[in-house]
C-alpha positions, 0 to 999 in steps of 0.5 A: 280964191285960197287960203294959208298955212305954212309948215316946216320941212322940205317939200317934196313931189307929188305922190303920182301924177294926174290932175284937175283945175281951178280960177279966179278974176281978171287980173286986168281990171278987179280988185278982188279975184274970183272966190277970195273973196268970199263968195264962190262962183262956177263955170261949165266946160262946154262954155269954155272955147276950145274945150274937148272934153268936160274941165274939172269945174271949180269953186273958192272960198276963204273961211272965216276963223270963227268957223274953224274948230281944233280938234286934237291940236287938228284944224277943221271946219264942221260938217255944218258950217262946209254944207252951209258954204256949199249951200250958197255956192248952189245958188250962184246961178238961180236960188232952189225951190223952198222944198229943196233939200239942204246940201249936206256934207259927209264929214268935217274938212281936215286940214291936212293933206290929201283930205277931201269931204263929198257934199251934195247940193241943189243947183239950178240953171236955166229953170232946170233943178239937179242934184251935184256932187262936189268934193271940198279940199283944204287950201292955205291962202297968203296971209295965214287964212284957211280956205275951201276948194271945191270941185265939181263931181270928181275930186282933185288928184293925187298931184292936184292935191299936193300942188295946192295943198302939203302943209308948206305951201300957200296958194292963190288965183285970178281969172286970166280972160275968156280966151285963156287956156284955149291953147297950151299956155307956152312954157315962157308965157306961163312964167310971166302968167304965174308972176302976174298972179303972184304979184295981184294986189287982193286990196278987198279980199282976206289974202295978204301977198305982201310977204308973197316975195316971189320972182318966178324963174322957170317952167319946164312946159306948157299947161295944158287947160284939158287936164288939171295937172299941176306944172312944176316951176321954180321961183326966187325968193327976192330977199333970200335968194333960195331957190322955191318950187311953184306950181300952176294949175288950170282954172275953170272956175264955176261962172268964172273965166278961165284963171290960173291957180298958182301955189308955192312953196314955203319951204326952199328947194332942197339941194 
């Protein structure tokens, strides 16, 4: 479901808290996580149990180098080539009618953080053909690819964006079951929970966590699936011992279970 990109410097916390979400595969079962894999997938709040109100809605995908553009020593991906991508994204549930219009795009997708594009595109569900909005947002996976993550009418927050993506951190999903997060995911659980994501093997998707050597140590509290905001924890780096923040956020993702999205830092902890 994500992408790379590393950077130097401590990492420091997010600007103001509020949040977001976002998934991926069965961790039981597939080899390939959902969207890592190059194809995006969605789900709707309201075929989520125990949801309250509408979850942020998420899309992934990993993109392909040749799509990428420097501009003034810059990583983007043009306007064009994000509106493509949607595109087909639009299409997860049913293809548009041919007179459809294209999905469009405002601007290229900066990989820096805080950045977002809003694009629009067609989407049909059960016969029915609506017009959504959604907001593209740069993501760093394991292994050095870039990747897009979309959400669906409203873009991340300021946490959100820092949690997943800083310039020092690279993250990743996978899908976790139909019933997760019907309930606070336990502060104990979620420890064991972002271990399995970051231990998952993407044996058939462009993400490589074989330098991912992380053992996750703490978190402070639960995560909470009604809202997209990330939780701060801590894990171990198994070869040099530092100390590094990890952080976990929920995943709706768009015709996906609900997963868990899990981001680390790639620089230590200070202090």
């Amino acid at each position: 479901m994500l992408i790379t990109l590393a950077g130097c410097g401590p990492a420091e916390g997010p600007p103001a808290p509020e949040t977001e979400a976002v998934e991926q595969e069965d961790p039981s079962g597939g080899d390939d996580p959902a969207g890592v894999n190059g194809e995006e997938e969605r789900a709707g709040a309201d075929e989520v149990p125990g949801s309250a109100e509408r979850r942020a809605l998420v899309f992934v995908h990993v993109v392909e180098p040749e799509r990428l553009v420097d501009e003034d020593g810059e990583t983007r991906l043009p306007s064009a080539d994000l509106a493509e991508i949607v595109q087909d994204l639009g299409g997860v549930a049913e293809a548009p009618s041919p007179g459809s219009d294209p999905a469009s795009c405002e601007n290229d997708l900066r990989y820096v953080a805080s950045a977002d594009v809003r694009c629009t595109v067609t989407a049909v569900f059960d016969g029915t053909e609506r017009e959504e909005t959604v907001y593209a947002h740069p993501v760093a996976a394991p292994g050095g690819g870039h990747g897009v993550l979309y959400t669906v009418d409203e873009p991340l927050t300021e946490d959100a964006r820092w949690a997943t993506f800083n310039g020092n951190n690279e993250a990743t999903a996978i899908g976790m079951g139909g019933a997760y997060g019907m309930e606070p995911i336990a502060a104990e659980q979620l420890v064991a929970d972002m271990q399995t994501v970051i231990d998952f093997d993407f044996r058939h998707a462009p993400v490589d966590t074989a330098q991912w050597t992380f053992t996750v140590q703490d978190c402070p509290s639960p995560l909470d699936f009604e809202h997209l905001a990330p939780v701060r924890c801590t894990a171990t780096h198994e070869e040099t011992g530092a100390e590094h923040i990890a952080w976990a956020l929920p995943g709706t993702f768009y015709g996906q279970e609900p997963g868990l999205i899990v981001s680390v830092e790639l620089v230590p902890a200070a202090g």
